[in-house]
C-alpha positions in Angstrom: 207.7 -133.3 39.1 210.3 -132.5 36.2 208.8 -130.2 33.2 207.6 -132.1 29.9 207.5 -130.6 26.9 206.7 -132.3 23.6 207.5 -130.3 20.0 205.5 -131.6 17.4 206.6 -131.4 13.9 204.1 -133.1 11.9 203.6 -130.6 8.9 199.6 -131.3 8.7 198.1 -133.3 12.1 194.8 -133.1 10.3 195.8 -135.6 8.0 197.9 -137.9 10.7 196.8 -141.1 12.2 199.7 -142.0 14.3 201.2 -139.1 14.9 198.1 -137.8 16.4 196.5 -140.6 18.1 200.2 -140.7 20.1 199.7 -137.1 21.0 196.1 -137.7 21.7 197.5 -140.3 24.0 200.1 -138.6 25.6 198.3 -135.4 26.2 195.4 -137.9 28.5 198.2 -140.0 30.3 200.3 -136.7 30.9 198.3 -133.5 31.5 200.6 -131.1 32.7 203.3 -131.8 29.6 202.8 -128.9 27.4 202.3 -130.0 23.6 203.1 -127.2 20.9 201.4 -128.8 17.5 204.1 -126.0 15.3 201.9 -127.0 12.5 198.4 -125.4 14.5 200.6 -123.2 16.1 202.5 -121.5 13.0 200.0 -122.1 10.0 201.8 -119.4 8.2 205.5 -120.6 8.8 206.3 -117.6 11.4 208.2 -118.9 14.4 207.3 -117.0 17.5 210.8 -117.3 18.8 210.4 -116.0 22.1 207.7 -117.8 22.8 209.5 -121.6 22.1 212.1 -120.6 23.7 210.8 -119.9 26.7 209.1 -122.9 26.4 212.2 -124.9 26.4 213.5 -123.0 29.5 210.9 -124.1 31.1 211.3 -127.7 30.3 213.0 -130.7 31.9 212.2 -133.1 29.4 212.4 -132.0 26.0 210.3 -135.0 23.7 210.5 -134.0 19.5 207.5 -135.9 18.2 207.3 -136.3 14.4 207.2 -138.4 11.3 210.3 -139.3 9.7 210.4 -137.4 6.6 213.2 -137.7 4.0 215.7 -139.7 7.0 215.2 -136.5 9.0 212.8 -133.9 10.5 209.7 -132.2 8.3 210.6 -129.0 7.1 208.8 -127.4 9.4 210.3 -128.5 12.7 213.6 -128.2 10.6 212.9 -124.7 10.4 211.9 -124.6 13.7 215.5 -126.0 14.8 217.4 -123.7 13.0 215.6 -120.2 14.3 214.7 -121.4 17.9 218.0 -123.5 18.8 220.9 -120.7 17.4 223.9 -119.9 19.2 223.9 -117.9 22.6 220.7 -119.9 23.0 221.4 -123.5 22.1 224.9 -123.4 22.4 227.6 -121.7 22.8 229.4 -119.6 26.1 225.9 -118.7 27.2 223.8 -121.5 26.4 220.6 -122.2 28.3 219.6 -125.8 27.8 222.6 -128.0 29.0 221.2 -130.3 31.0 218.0 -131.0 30.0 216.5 -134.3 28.7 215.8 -135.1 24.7 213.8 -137.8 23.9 212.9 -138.4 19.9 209.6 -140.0 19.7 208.7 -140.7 15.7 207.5 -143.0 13.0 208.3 -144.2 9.7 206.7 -144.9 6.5 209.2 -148.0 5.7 208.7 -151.1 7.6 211.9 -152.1 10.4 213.1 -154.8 7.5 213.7 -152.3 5.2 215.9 -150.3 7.7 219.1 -152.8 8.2 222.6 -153.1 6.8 220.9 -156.2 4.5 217.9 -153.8 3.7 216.6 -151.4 1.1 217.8 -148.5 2.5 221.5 -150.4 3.6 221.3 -148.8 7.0 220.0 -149.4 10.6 217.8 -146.7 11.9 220.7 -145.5 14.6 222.6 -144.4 11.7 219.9 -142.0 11.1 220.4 -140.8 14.1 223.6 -139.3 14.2 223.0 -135.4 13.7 220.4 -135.6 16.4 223.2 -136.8 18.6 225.8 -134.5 17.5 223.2 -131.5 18.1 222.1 -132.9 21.8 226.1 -133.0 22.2 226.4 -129.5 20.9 223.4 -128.1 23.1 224.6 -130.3 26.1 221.1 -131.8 26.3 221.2 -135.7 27.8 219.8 -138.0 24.4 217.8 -140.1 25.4 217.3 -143.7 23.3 214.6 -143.3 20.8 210.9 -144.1 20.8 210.2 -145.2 17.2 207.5 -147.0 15.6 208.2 -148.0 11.7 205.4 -148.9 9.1 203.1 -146.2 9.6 202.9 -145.0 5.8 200.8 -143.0 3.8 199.8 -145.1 1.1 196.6 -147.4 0.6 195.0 -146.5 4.1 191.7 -148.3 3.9 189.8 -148.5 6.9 192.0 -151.8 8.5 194.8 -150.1 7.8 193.7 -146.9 9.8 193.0 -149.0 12.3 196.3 -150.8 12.6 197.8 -147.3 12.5 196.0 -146.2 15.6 196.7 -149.3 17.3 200.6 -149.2 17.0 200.5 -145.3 17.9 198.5 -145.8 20.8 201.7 -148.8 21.9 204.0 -146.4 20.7 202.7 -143.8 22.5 202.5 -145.8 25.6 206.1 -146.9 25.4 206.8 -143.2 25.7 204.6 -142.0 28.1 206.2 -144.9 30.2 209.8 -143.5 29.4 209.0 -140.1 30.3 207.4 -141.6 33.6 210.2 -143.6 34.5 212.7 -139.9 34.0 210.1 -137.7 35.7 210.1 -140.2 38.2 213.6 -141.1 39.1 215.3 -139.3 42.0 218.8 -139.8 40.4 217.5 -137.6 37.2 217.5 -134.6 39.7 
């Protein structure tokens, strides 16, 4: 059984309805993954270094769950990045994580439509994607294709809207925990 660990980065999981129902989910389909919430965890924006990256080292599978904020990570899982991944660690002559597995698992505000070259934004979500892939290439950690679910925004949440939320977390949610089945499960992974 390969090592799961999923980082999330929502800033305030109080206040999430997708991004927590998919942790929810994941944490009851998956019991042994270890879930750091940075947000419950670090309440006063101190990274305990140590402790995440020992986390990672003990990891095979490495899942960053978050909302999409500004095209990128939330500022606290960005901050998170920058002090836990730095150089002797992450990368460099004695880096420690080549190897492992990085799945992104998030959600977006905007709907799919708006994310094409014929869309609002004038991009496909891929293109987004690009400095993840360039720091899995630096940290020689094996990227993974996405697990994304778009539409999940903030604004006007009555009660249907809640409950559509929940429902495509709980798919999206499912889609991963099938991914990181299939990788925990496959021989040729080893």
């Amino acid at each position: 059984m390969k090592n799961i660990l999923v980082i999330s980065g929502h800033p305030e999981l109080n206040h999430s309805v997708a991004n927590a129902t998919i942790l929810d989910e994941v944490a009851t389909a998956l019991p042994d993954a270890e879930i750091r919430r940075l947000d419950w965890l670090y309440p006063d924006g101190k990274i305990n270094i140590a402790a995440e990256q020992e986390s990672l080292l003990r990891a095979d599978v490495i899942v960053w769950q978050f909302p999409f904020s500004w095209y990128g990570l939330p500022g606290l899982m960005k901050q998170w990045l920058d002090e836990v991944f730095v150089h002797g660690f992450a990368h460099g002559s004695t880096a420690k994580l080549g190897g492992k597995k990085l799945i992104l698992s998030f959600t977006t505000g905007a709907p799919q439509a708006i994310y094409t070259a014929d869309g609002f934004f004038g991009h496909a979500i891929e293109e987004y994607l690009i400095p993840f892939e360039t720091t899995a290439r630096l940290c020689n950690l094996e990227l993974l294709a996405p697990v994304y679910t778009c539409g999940i925004s903030y604004a006007d949440r009555d009660a249907d809207k809640i409950a559509q939320q929940k429902t495509l977390a709980r798919e999206h949610a499912s889609r991963l925990v099938d991914l990181l089945n299939t990788v925990v499960n496959n021989p040729e992974g080893e």
